[in-house]
N, C-alpha and C positions, 0 to 999 in steps of 0.2 A: 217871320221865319228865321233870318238871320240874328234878330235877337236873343231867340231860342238855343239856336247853338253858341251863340256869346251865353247864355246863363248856365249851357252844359258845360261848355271849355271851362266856365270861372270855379262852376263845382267841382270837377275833376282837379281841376287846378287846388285848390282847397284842399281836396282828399290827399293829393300826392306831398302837400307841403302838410300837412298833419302826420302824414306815415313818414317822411324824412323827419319829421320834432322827435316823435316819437323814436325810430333806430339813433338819429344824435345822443336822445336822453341815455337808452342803453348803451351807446357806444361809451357814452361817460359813465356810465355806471360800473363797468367792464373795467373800462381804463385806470377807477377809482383804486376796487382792488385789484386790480397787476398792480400798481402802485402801491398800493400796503403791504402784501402780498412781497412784493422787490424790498419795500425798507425793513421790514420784519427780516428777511432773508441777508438782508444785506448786516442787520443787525448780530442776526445766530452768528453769522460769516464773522463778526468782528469777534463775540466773545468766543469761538471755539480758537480761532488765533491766539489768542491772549490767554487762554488756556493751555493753549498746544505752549506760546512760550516761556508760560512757569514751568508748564511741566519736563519742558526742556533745559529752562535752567537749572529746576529743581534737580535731573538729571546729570546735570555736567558737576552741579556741587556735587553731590554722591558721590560720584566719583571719583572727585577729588579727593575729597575727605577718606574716603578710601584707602585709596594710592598713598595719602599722607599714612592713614594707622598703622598701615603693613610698611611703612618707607621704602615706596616703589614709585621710581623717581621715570620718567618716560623716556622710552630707549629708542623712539621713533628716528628711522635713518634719514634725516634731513641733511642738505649741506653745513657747513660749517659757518652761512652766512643767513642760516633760515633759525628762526627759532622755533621749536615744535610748539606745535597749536596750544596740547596739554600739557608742558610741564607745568609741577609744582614751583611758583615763585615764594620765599621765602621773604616776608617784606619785614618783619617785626622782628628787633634782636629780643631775644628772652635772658641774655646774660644778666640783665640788672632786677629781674626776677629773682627774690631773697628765697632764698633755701630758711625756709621757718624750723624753731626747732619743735618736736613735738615731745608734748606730755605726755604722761602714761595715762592709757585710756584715754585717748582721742584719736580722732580720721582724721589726718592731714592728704586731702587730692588734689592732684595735678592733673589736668584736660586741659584739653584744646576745645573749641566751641561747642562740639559735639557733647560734652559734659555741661553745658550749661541747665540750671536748674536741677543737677543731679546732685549739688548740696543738698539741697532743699528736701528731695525727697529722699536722700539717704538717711537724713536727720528723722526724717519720721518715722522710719522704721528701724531708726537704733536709739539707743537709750545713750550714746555719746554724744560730744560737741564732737561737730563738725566742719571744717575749714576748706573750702573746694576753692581753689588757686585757679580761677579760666586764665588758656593762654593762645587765646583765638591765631590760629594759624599754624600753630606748631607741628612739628611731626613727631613720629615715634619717639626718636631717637633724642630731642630736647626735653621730653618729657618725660623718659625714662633717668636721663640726665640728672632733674630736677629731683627725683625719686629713690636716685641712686644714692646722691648725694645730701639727704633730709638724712640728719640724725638727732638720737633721743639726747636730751637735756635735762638731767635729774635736778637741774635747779630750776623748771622748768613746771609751775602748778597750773592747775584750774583756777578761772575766774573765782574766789568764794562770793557768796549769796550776798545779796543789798536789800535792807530793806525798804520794802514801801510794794511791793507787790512779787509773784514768782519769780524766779532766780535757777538757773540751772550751770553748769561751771562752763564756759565758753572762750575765754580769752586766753592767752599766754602770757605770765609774769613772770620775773623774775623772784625767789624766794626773795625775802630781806636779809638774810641772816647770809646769803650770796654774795651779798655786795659791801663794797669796802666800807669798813665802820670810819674809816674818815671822812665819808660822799656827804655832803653839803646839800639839800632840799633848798631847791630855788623854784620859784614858783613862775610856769612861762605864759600860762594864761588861767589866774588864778581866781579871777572870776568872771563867767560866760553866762550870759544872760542869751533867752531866746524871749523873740514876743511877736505878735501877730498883730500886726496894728489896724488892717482896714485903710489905709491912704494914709501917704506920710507928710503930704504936702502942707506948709505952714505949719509943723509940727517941730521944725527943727529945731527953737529955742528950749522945747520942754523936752527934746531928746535928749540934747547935748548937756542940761541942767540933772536929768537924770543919770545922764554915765558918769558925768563928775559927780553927785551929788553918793553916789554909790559903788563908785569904786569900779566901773565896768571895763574889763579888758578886752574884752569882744561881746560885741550882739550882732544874732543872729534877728532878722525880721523878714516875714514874708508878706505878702499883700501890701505894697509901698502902693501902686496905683501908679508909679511914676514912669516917666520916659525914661530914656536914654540919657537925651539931652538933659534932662532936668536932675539927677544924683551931679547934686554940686555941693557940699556943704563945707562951711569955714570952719568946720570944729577947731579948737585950739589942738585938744592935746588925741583927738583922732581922728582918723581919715578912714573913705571907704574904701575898701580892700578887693571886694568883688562883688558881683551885681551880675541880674538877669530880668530884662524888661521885655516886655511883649510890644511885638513889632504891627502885628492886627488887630487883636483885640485890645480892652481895654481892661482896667484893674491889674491884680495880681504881681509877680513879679517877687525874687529873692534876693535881700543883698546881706553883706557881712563887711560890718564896723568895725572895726580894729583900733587900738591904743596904736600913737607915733612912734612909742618908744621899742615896738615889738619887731624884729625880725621876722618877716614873712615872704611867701610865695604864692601868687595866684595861681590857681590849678586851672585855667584855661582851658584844656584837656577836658576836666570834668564838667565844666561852666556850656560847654559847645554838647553836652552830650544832653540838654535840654529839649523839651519838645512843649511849647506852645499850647497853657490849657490843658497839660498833661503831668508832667513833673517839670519842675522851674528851680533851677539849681544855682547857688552860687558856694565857689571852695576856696579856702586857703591853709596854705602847710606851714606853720610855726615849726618851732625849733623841736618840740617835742610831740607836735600832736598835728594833724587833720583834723578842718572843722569842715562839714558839708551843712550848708541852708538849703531845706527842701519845704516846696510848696505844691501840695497837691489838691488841685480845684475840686471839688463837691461835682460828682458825677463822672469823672475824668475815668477812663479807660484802665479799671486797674491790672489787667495783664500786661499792654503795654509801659505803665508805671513801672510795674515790678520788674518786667524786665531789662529797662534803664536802672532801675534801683539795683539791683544784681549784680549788673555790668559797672555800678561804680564803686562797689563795696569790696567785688571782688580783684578789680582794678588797683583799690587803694592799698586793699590787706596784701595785695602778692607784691607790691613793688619794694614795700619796707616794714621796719618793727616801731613804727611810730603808734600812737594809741590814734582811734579814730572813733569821731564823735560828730552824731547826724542828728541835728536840730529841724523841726520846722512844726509848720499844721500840714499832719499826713489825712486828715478827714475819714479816720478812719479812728471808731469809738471803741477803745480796747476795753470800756468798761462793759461792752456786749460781750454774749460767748458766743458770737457765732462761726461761721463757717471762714467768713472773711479777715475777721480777727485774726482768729487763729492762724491763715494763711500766712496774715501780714507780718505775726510775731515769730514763726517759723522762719519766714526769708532770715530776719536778724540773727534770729538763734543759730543757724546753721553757717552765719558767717564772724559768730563768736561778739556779738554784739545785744548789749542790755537794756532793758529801758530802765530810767532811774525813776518816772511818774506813775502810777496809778491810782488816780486819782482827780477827780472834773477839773479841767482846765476851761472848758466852757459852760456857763451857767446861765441859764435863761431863766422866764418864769415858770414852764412845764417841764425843762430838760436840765440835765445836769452831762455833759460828756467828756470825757478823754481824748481829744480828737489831737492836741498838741504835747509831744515828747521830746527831749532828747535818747538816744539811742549811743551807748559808748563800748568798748573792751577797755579803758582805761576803769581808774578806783578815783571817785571823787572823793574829796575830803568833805562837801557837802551840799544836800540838792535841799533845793526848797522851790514852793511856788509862791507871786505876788502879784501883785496886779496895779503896777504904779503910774503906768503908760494908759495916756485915754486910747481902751482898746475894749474888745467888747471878748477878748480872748484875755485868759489870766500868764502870765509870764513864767517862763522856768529858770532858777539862776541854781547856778552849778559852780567851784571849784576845787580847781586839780592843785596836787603837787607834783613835784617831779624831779628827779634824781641830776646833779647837774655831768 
């Protein structure tokens, strides 16, 4: 008898720990999603923040930029020891921004940031060269300054045409018949080599044999491969001048070789405006000219590019009337016509810059491409391509003259 109700207690017993398995299992099933459910939620929560604070930043710029076009400086009645939230600070002096002169038949613009990229597309719907001067920050009133004071200069032509591919009139010369028939032609970097070499390491005796062997007063070379630490070389009669190594990844990287005997300046400035895997810059300012080494990777981001590329062309061309000339591998095949080409040769043209190549700089056994140029508003005295350096890219050598 009593065993009987021991085997009913054990059943029931059984039953009641079965239906407690069973509500645990849903109670975790339940708990699972409130918990997806929370981190999904918690997730939205984070990007509508991050939203709300572009959009608010985006907001406060507006604004700004604003108050700068109309130069409405903020009149908020604060103490004399408080600074109002929104004034406009003025950080950038723009006095050493060159007043250019302009030719007949051409757009010379002055903007503040808000004109950025409006070379570009002004260029395309005019049949002029165009010169767009950014001078991120500025207000009405330095801008109208710069604008005020641009005057015409009848000694003052269009680029003429070069051959070796399309030519449209882009830079500012001076006529020759302008200048004193006693000026002296001295030559300040009289021949610039550019080349692409793939890794420069243990190369340095048949580079150095090369620039002596030819005469080289500057090269420009992109894809060194090398560190930081590693740009050491004992050249006799030159030294490197400026460089840009990648600090995470690995390859790439742009530097400029220079002659001992030349007066130079690192543009530092331009060298820092680099972005990793994207556009890889190295600059130096000679006595008559700007050299920019640009290296742009195969797949790299090209709005980003271009708008580094924009910001240093139009950086260069507003500060002075030195000629300016942008060497490297852009990876970008100007012997296609397509949409991107085009794009890429527009940026130049509308900041009065030429290519001197058209013509394959790289040649494989199916491809033949244009992917390496120099880019100048200067008049070479002579461009040619070669291919003397173990490189699997062919070389551009170029030289100037120049009035002393």
């Amino acid at each position: 008898m009593f065993s009987k109700e021991i085997e009913t207690i054990g059943q029931n017993y059984e039953a009641e720990i079965s239906k407690l398995n069973v509500q645990i299992s849903n109670l975790n099933h339940n708990l699972d999603e409130m918990s997806e459910k929370y981190n999904k939620a918690t997730k939205e929560i984070c990007e509508h923040e991050s939203a709300f604070d572009e959009l608010l930043q985006l907001s406060r710029y507006n604004e700004e930029r604003f108050n700068s076009l109309v130069n409405q400086e903020c009149q908020c009645s604060n103490s004399d020891h408080t600074k109002p939230s929104c004034e406009i600070s003025k950080e950038t002096d723009f006095s050493s921004v060159v007043n250019k002169p302009v030719p007949k038949d051409s757009i010379l613009m002055y903007s503040d940031e808000l004109g950025k990229n409006m070379g570009t597309r002004l260029y395309n719907v005019s049949d002029k060269p165009v010169c767009n001067i950014c001078m991120p920050g500025a207000a009405i009133g330095e801008i109208m300054d710069k604008v005020l004071n641009c005057t015409y200069d009848p000694a003052v032509r269009p680029h003429p045409p070069l051959q070796g591919g399309p030519r449209v009139p882009r830079t500012l010369l001076r006529d020759p018949q302008a200048a004193a028939p006693s000026s002296t032609l001295l030559c300040d970097a009289p021949r610039t080599f550019a080349s692409h070499l793939r890794g420069l390491l243990n190369k340095e005796l048949e580079l150095e044999l090369f620039l002596n062997n030819y005469n080289i007063d500057v090269i420009c070379i992109t894809e060194h491969w090398l560190k930081e630490y590693q740009i050491v070389f004992n050249f006799e009669k030159h030294q490197v001048a400026s460089s840009f190594s990648r600090k995470t990844a690995i390859h790439g990287g742009s530097l400029i070789i220079v002659k001992r005997d030349l007066k130079l300046k690192v543009r530092k400035d331009i060298v820092s405006l680099s972005i990793e895997r994207t556009i890889e810059l190295a600059c130096v300012e000679l006595t008559h000219c700007i050299i920019v080494s640009i290296y742009r990777p195969p797949g790299a981001c090209y709005e980003q590019f271009e708008s580094v590329l924009e910001e240093v062309i139009s950086k260069l061309t507003g500060e002075c009337n030195k000629d300016i000339m942008t060497s490297g591998d852009f990876n970008i095949n100007l012997l296609d016509n397509n949409i991107l080409s085009k794009i890429f040769l527009s940026l130049f043209k509308c900041c009065n810059l030429t290519n001197l190549f058209l013509e394959p700089t790289r040649i494989t056994n199916s491809t033949a491409t244009c992917i390496d140029n120099i880019f100048t508003d200067g008049t070479p005295s002579y461009s040619t391509i070669i291919n003397k350096l173990p490189s699997d890219h062919c070389g551009q050598l170029v030289g100037f003259n120049y009035n002393k």
